[in-house]
C-alpha positions, 0 to 999 in steps of 0.5 A: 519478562521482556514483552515482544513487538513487531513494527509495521510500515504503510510501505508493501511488505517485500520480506520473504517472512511476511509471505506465506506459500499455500499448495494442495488446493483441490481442483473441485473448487473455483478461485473465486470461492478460494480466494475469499475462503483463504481471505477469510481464514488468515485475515483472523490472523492480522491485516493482509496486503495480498492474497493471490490464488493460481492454477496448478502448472500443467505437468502438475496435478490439477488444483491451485496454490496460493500466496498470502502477504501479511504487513506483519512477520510475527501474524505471517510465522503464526498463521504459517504454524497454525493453518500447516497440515489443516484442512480449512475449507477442504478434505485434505489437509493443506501445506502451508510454508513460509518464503524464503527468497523474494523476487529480486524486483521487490527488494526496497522500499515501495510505496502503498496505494492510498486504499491500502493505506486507509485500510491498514490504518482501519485494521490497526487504528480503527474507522475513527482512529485516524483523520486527515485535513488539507493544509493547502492545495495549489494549482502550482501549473505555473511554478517553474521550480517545483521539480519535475515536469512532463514535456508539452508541445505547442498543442498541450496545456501543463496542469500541476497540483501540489497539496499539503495534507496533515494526519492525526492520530489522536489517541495517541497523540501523533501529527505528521504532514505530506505532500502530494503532487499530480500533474499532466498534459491536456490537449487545448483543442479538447474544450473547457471541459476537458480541462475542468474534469482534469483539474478535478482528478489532478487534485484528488490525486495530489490529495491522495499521494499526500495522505500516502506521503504522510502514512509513510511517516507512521510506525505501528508497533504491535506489542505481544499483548495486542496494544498498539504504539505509534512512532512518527519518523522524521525527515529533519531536511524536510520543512513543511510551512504552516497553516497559510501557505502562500508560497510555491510546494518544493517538491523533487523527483516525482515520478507521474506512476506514481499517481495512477489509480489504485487498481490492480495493486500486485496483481501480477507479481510472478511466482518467483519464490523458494519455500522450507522443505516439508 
């Protein structure tokens, strides 16, 4: 008997079949009770990276629709099938339908924010399944062959981090390494102590983008009967050094988006989508 699996990504999940469209949401509830009764109903189905709830359009009868973003197709199909024409939390029964079109902008890959990471990897690994140490953290301010760099004026200070951090899967038995890379323009008359709070959030971010470059390597492949495997991807032109780093981080690309906060993460995805007819 051939045994089904699914492979899940630390990457934002643009497959329309990870997507699930919800509609006929009375109007006698408020969003926020919506929101977590939709979370709190396909979460039981598996790990979600977004839950969106909005008013019904105004030449539409009042209510709400919905849409649920799994990481996973198969949990996605089986909540699709399980909750379509159920009533959950309301009187009338709801109308549950898989996506069949993306928004062309969420096409390729896009990276997690570094909160989605930890929490993917708590649902499917759990709090103690995973863990991560810095191998290095540099002010590498100076370097002038790191890649990109913003532009500074006479009146603007460089501050560049560049950190190294290893994740370890140990239950089974799996090592990668990121790198991480933060960087921005302070102003010199602002005093010691704007440069001092810089610095402290220039490393964590560094830190962060890190840890997301190394989950990015990961590949959890759910098997039918519930078990999880892990896969680690390889880049073979990618040469991270060992344990003493002394030298400069070479990083290319790095785009400074990338290091802003975490917040808001697909809240303002547009509605753009197609669904299966009823």
């Amino acid at each position: 008997m051939e045994l089904e699996a699914d492979i899940i990504e630390f990457r934002v999940p643009t497959e329309s079949n990870k997507t699930i469209f919800i509609w006929d949401i009375q109007a006698c509830f408020s969003e926020a009770y919506i929101y977590e009764s939709l979370r709190s109903v396909y979460s039981a189905f598996g790990a979600l990276y977004l839950v969106k709830v909005c008013p019904n359009a105004s030449v539409a009868a009042p209510g709400f629709y919905a849409l649920v973003k799994f990481y996973s197709t198969a949990q996605a199909s089986k909540a699709q099938k399980a909750t379509d024409k159920q009533c959950l939390f309301q009187e009338v029964p709801l109308k549950v339908r898989l996506s069949t079109k993306n928004p062309t902008f969420l096409s390729g890959f896009q990276s997690l924010s570094h909160a989605k990471c930890q929490d993917l990897a708590n649902n499917y690994l759990g709090y103690n399944g995973w863990s991560t140490r810095i191998i290095t953290l540099k002010d590498i301010s100076t370097c002038t062959d790191v890649g990109w760099s913003l532009e500074t004026d006479s009146q603007g200070e460089l501050l560049k981090y560049g950190c190294i951090m290893e994740l370890t899967l140990p239950q089974h038995g799996v090592t990668c390494r990121g790198v991480g890379v933060a960087e921005e323009v302070v102003d010199k008359e602002k005093g010691p102590e704007e440069k001092l709070w810089k610095r402290g959030k220039l490393m964590k971010w560094a830190k962060d983008k890190a840890v997301v470059a190394a989950f990015e390597k990961v590949l959890l492949i759910v098997l039918g009967n519930g078990k999880i495997a892990v896969e680690c991807r390889t880049d073979p032109e990618e040469i991270l050094p060992d344990e003493n780093v002394e030298g400069v981080i070479q990083v290319n690309d790095i785009s400074w988006s990338d290091f802003k906060a975490d917040a808001a993460e697909g809240e303002d995805l547009p509605w753009n989508f197609t669904v299966n007819p009823v």
